[in-house]
C-alpha positions in Angstrom: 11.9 -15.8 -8.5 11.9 -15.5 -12.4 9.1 -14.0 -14.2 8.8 -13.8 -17.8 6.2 -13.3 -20.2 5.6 -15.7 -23.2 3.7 -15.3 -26.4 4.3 -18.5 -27.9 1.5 -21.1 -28.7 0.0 -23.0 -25.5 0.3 -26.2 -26.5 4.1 -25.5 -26.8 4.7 -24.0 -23.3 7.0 -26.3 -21.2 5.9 -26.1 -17.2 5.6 -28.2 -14.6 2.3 -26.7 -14.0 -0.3 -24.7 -16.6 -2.9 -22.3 -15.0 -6.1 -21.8 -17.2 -9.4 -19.6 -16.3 -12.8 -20.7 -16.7 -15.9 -18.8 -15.8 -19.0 -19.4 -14.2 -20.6 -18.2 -16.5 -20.0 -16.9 -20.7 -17.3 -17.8 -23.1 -14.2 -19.6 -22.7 -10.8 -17.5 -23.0 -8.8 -18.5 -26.2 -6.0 -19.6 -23.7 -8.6 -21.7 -21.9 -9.4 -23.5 -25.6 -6.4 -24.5 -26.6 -5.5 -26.0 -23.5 -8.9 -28.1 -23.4 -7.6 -29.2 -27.1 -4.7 -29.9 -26.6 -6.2 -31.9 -23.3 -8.2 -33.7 -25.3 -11.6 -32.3 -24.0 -10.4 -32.7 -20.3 -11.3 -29.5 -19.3 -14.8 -30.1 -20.7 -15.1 -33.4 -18.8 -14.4 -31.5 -15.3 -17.0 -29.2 -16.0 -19.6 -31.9 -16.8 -19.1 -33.8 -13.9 -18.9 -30.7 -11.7 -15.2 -31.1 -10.2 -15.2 -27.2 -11.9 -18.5 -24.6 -11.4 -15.9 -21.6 -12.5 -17.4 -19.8 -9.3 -15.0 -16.4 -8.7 -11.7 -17.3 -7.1 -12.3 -21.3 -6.7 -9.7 -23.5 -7.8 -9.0 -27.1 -8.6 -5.4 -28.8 -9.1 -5.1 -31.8 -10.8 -2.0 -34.0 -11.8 -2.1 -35.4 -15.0 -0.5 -38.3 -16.8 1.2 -38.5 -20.3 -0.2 -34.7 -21.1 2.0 -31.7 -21.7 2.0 -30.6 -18.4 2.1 -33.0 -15.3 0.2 -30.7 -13.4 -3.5 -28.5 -14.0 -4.6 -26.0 -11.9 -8.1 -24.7 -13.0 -9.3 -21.2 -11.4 -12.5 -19.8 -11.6 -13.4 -16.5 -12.7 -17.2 -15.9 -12.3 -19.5 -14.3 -14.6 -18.8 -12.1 -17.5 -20.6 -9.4 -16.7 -19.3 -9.5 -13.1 -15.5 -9.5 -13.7 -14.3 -6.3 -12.7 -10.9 -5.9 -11.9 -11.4 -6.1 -8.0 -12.9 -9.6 -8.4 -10.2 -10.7 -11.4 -7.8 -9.8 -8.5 -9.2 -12.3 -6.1 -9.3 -15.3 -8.4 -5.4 -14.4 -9.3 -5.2 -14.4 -5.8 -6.5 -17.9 -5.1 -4.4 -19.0 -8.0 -0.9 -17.8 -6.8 -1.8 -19.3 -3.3 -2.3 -22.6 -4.6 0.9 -22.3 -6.3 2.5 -20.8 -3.4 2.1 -24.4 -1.4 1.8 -26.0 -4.8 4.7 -28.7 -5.4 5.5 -27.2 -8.8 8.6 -25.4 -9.9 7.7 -24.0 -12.8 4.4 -22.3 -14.1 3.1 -21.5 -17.0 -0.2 -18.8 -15.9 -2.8 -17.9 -19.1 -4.8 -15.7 -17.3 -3.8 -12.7 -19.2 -6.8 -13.0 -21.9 -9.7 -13.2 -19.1 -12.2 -10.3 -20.2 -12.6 -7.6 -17.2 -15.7 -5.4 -17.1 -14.8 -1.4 -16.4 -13.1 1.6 -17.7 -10.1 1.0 -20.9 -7.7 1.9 -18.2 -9.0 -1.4 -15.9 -9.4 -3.9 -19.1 -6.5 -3.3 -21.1 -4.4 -6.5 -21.6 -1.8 -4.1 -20.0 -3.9 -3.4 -16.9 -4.3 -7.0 -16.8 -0.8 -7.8 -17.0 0.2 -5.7 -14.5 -2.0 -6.8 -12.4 -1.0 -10.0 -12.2 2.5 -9.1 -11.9 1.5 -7.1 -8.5 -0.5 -10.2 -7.6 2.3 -12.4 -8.1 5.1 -10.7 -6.1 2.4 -9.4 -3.3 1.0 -13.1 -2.9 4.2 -15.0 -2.7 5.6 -12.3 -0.1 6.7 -14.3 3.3 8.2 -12.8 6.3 10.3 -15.6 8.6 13.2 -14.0 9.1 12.9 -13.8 12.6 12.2 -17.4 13.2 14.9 -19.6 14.4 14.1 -22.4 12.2 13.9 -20.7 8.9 10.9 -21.9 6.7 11.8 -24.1 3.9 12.5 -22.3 0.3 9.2 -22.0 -2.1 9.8 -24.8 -4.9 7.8 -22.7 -7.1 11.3 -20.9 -9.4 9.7 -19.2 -12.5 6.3 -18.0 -13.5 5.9 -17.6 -17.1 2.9 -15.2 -18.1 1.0 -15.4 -21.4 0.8 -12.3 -23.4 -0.6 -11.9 -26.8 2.9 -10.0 -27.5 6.2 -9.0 -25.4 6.6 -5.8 -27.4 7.7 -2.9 -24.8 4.4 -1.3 -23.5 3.3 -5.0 -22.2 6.4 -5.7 -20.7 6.6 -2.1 -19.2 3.4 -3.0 -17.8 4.6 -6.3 -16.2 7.2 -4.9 -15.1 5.6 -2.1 -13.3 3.0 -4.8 -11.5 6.1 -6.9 -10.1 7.5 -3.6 -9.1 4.3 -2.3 -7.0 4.4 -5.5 -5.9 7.9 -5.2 -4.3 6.5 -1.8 -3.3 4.2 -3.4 -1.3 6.4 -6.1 0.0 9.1 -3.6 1.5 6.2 -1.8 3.4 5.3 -5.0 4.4 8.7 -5.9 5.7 8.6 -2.7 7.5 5.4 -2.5 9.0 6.0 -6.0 10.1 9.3 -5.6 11.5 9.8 -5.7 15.8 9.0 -2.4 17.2 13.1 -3.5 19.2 14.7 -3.4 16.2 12.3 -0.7 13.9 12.7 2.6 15.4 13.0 6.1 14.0 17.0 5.5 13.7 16.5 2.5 11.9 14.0 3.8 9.8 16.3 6.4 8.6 18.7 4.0 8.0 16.3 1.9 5.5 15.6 5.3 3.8 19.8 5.6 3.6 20.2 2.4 1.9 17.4 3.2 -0.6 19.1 5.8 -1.2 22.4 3.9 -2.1 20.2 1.1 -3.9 18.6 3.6 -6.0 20.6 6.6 -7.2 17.7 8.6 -8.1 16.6 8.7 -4.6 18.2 11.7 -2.6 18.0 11.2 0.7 18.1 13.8 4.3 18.3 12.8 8.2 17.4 15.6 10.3 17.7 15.0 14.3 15.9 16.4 17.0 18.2 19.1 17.4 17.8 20.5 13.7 13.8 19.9 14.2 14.0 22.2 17.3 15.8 25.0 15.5 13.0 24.6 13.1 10.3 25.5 15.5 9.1 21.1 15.7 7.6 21.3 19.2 4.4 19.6 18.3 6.4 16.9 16.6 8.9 16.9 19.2 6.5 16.4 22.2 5.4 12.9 20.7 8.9 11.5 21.0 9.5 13.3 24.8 9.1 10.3 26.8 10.9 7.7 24.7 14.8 7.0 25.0 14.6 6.6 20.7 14.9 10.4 18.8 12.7 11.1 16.9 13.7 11.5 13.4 12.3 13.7 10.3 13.4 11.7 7.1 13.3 13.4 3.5 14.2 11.2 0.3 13.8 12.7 -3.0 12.9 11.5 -6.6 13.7 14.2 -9.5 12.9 12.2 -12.7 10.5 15.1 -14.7 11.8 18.8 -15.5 13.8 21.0 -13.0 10.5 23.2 -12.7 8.0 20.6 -12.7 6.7 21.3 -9.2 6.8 18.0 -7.0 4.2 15.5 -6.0 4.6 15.5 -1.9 4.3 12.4 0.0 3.9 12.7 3.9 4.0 9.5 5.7 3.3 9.1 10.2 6.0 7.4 11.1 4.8 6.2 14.8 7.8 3.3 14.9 5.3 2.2 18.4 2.2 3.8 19.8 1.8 3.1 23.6 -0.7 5.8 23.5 2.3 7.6 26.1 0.6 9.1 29.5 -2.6 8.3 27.9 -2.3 5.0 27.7 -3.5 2.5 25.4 -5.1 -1.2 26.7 -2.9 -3.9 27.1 -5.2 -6.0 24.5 -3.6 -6.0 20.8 -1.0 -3.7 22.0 1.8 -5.4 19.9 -0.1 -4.5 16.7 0.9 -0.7 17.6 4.0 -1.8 15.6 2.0 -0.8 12.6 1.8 2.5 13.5 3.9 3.4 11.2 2.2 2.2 8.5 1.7 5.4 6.6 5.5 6.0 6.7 6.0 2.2 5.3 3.7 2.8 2.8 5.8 6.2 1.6 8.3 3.8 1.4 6.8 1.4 -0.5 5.9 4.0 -3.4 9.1 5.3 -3.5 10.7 2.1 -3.7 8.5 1.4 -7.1 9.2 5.2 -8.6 13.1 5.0 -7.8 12.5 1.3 -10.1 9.9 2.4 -12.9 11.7 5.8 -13.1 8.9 8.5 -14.5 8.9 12.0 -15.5 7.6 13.3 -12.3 8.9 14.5 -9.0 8.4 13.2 -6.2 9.1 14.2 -2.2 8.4 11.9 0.7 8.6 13.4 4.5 8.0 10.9 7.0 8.2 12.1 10.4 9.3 8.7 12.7 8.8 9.1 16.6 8.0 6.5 19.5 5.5 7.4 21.4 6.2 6.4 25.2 5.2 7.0 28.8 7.8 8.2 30.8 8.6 11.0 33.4 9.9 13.3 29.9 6.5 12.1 28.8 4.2 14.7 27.4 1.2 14.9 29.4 -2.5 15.9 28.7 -2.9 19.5 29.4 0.7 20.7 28.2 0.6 23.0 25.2 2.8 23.1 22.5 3.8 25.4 19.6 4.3 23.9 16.3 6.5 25.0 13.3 3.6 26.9 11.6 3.6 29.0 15.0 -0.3 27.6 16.0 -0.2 26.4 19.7 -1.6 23.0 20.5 -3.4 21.9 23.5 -2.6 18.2 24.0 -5.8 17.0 25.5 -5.2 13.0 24.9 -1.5 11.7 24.2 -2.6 8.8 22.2 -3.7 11.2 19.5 -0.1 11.4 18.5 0.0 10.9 14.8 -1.8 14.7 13.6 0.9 16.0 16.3 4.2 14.4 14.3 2.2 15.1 10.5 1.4 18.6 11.6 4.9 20.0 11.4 5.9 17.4 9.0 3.4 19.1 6.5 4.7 22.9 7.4 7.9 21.2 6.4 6.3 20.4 3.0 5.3 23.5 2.2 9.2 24.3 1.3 9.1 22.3 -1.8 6.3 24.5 -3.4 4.4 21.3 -4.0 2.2 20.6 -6.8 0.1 18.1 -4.4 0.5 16.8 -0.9 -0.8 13.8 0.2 -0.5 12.6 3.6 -1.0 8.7 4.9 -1.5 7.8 8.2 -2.7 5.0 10.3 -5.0 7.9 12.1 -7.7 6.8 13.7 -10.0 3.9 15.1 -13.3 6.0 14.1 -12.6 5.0 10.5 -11.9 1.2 10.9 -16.0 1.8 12.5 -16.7 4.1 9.8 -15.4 1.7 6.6 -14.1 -1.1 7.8 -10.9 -2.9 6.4 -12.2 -2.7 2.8 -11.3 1.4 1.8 -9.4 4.0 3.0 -10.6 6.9 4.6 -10.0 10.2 2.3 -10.4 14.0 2.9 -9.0 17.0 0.6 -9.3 20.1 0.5 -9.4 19.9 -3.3 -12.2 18.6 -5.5 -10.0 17.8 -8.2 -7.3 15.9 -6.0 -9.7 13.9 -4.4 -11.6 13.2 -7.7 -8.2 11.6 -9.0 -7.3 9.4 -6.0 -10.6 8.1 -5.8 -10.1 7.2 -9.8 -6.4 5.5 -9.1 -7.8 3.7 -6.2 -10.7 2.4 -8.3 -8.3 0.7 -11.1 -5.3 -0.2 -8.6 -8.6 -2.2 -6.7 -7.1 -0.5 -3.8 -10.1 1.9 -2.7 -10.9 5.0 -1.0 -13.8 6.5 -0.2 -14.6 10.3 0.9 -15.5 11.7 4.1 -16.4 15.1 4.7 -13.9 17.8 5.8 -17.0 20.7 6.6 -16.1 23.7 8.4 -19.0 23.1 10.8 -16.2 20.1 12.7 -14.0 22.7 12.9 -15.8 23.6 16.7 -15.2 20.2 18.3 -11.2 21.2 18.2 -11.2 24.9 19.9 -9.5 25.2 23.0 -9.8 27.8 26.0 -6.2 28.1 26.3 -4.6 27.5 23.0 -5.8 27.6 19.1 -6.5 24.2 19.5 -6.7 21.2 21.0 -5.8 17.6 19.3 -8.7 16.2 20.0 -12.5 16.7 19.0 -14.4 14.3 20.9 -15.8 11.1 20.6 -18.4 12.3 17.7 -16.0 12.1 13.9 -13.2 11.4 15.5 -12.1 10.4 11.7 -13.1 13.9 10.3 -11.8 15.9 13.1 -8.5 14.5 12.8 -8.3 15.6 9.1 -10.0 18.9 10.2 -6.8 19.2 12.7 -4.4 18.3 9.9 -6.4 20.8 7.5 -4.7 23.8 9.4 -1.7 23.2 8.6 -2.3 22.4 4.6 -4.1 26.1 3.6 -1.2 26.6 1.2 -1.6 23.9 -1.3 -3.6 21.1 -2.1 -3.5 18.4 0.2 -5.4 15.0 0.6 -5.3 13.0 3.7 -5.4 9.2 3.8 -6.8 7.4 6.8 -5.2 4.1 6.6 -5.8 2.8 10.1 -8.4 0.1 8.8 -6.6 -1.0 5.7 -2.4 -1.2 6.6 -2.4 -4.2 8.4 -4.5 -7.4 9.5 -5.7 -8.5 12.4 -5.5 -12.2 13.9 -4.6 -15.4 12.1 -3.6 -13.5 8.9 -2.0 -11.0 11.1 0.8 -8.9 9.1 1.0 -5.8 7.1 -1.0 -5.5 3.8 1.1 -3.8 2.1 -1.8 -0.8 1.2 -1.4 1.9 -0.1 1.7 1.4 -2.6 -1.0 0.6 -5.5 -3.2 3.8 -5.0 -0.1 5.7 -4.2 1.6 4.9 -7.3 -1.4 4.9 -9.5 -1.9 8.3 -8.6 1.9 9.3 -9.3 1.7 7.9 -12.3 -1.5 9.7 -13.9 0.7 12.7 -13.4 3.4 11.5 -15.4 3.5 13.6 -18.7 0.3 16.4 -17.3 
């Protein structure tokens, strides 16, 4: 796919297809002006006779005859006043999908000059530009490559974008939209990959190849063997009962100053969660292929910083098991020691992912890390607790948490606290070890972090609980790619600090 951006008159863009915004309610863009003049009033006329209301996100496609452009489509933006970014973000949305099916080959999109309510970092014209790059590459993302009749090529070939100039910091800012966007898509791919054919091996293959994609990326296998010598017993006992190694994969991004301390990513890597001696229902079993959503989403960001290449540094550990019953299985009631030397009861098998993130964030602390953030598809308690709509997020710092809630806010990817109180800390004692994995039925959500909090004393650390936003369910079933944009919002605010 070609994308470009354009600042040259309306009325002399050549496309099969020109995309114009009008709202529901307040002033027409300049963009939507001169392609109502050059329409001779058309645009007018559909408003009058109510084939267009402008309501947020509805569109309307209309061929037209000896005009500039054989083909309309006219998207709605809502009200003024009501514009934020989230909601600009669902009418580029319903645009790109209509072109996605759309018969054209080649679009001309002047969105860019829709007004957005919010912060300067949310309404620049370079916010806005990238993004609608992000939208564009997330929204014409397809996965069919394991369909033996492959789907038939998009006819849509090049989007053109209008900008009020192509000077560098606009295009930068395209660029870095389509490149979150390809973030997302490679977590997508990932997540929504066979559980046969993605396991821990092969995810340390993908994080080889990024490595030899992207010279900037460094990247380290270590085996089971290696993770035993390093003390990995909590991490290890996840993968016991499954004929794949686990895996501990390290890929490194140096682009700021030799002793700029790094930014640490730690992804779960959970290639397939059976739930192992504890087993999970049968029911939506298959969607436990997303259990390593936190470890495509590590993947994801990196992707973008090995592409935008920053002044920052970056780490990501992603610790990639299978979790399997079997008579090598771990069962509930076997204790463990992990690398920080605390001892584990394992009360419930299928409480796997703080077991594999524990050790992988005592293996962080090497890389004297400015921040660590972890992701992880953790629990069900907070798909009940939020919902698909925000991540779950706990930190132990005020400040840390302060900026991911910020980057979540303009990437429209959100987050929302929860509360990491010492007064959880009770649910996880154990009478035969210094804990057990498990808290109870009562925060399940906060006791998790509270588990992972033990291990993260020696730095600042946020946790992401991504179970309710990674992937969706049902018809539209398939990895979201979440949560590349927050992730790499939040890299980037670091960039020069």
């Amino acid at each position: 796919m070609n994308f470009t951006l354009s600042n040259k008159p309306l009325a002399t863009a050549k496309a099969d297809c020109l995309v114009v915004a009008v709202p529901e309610k307040g002033d027409w863009p300049e963009s939507t002006r001169q392609a109502d003049e050059a329409l001779g009033g058309f645009l007018g006329e559909l408003i009058k006779s109510g084939d267009v209301t402008g309501k947020n996100a509805s569109t309307l496609s209309v061929p037209l005859t000896k005009q500039s452009w054989p083909r309309l489509l006219v998207v709605g933006t809502g009200a003024d006043s009501d514009r934020s970014a989230a909601n600009f973000r669902k009418a580029l949305t319903a645009a790109v999908g209509q072109l996605k099916e759309g018969p054209s080959k080649q679009v001309h999109l002047a969105l860019t000059d829709t007004p957005i309510t919010g912060g300067d970092d949310e309404t620049s014209e370079a916010a806005r530009l990238s993004l609608i790059g992000r939208t564009l590459e997330d929204q014409l993302y397809r996965f069919s490559g394991f369909k033996s009749e492959k789907a038939p090529a998009l006819k849509l070939t090049k989007v053109t974008v209008s900008a009020t100039g192509t000077g560098k910091a606009l295009k930068d800012a395209f660029d870095l939209g389509l490149a979150t966007g390809r973030g997302m898509n490679l977590t997508k791919d990932l997540g929504n990959t066979p559980p046969n054919v993605c396991h821990p091996s092969w995810l340390a293959e993908q994080a080889e190849q990024l490595a030899k994609d992207h010279e900037v990326i460094k990247t380290e296998i270590l085996d089971e063997k290696q993770m035993k010598k390093l003390g990995m017993h909590s991490l290890l006992s996840v993968s016991a009962g499954s004929a794949q190694p686990a895996r501990l994969i390290v890929m490194e991004y140096r682009g700021g100053k030799a002793k700029d301390k790094p930014h640490v990513l730690v992804g779960k890597g959970i290639t397939f969660d059976t739930g192992g001696i504890s087993l999970k229902p049968g029911e939506g079993m298959d969607e436990m292929k997303y259990d390593m959503g936190g470890a495509a989403g590590v993947f994801g960001a990196m992707q973008t910083i090995a592409e935008t290449k920053p002044a920052i540094n970056v780490v990501a550990v992603i610790a990639a098991a299978e979790n399997m019953p079997s008579g090598t299985a771990t069962r509930p009631g076997d204790i463990v020691t992990s690398m920080s030397g605390q001892t584990i009861e394992i009360l419930n098998t299928d409480a796997e992912g703080r077991l594999v993130l524990c050790d992988a964030l005592t293996y962080a602390k090497r890389f004297d890390p400015a921040t660590v953030v972890d992701l992880a598809t953790l629990t069900g308690a907070v798909i009940v607790a939020l919902g698909s709509h925000a991540t779950g997020l706990f930190s132990n710092d005020e400040a840390l948490a302060a900026q991911l809630t910020a980057a979540g806010e303009r990437a429209c990817d959100r987050v929302w606290r929860l509360p990491l109180w010492d007064d959880y800390q009770s649910q996880l004692d154990s009478n035969f070890a210094d804990m057990q994995n498990i808290g109870g039925r009562p925060a399940g959500s906060v006791t998790a972090a509270c588990f992972l909090s033990r291990f993260t004393k020696d730095y600042r650390w946020a946790h992401l609980d991504i179970a309710g936003t990674a992937w969706n369910s049902g018809k539209a079933k398939g990895s979201t790619g979440r949560p590349v944009p927050l992730l790499v919002d939040y890299l980037l605010s670091h960039v020069g600090k």
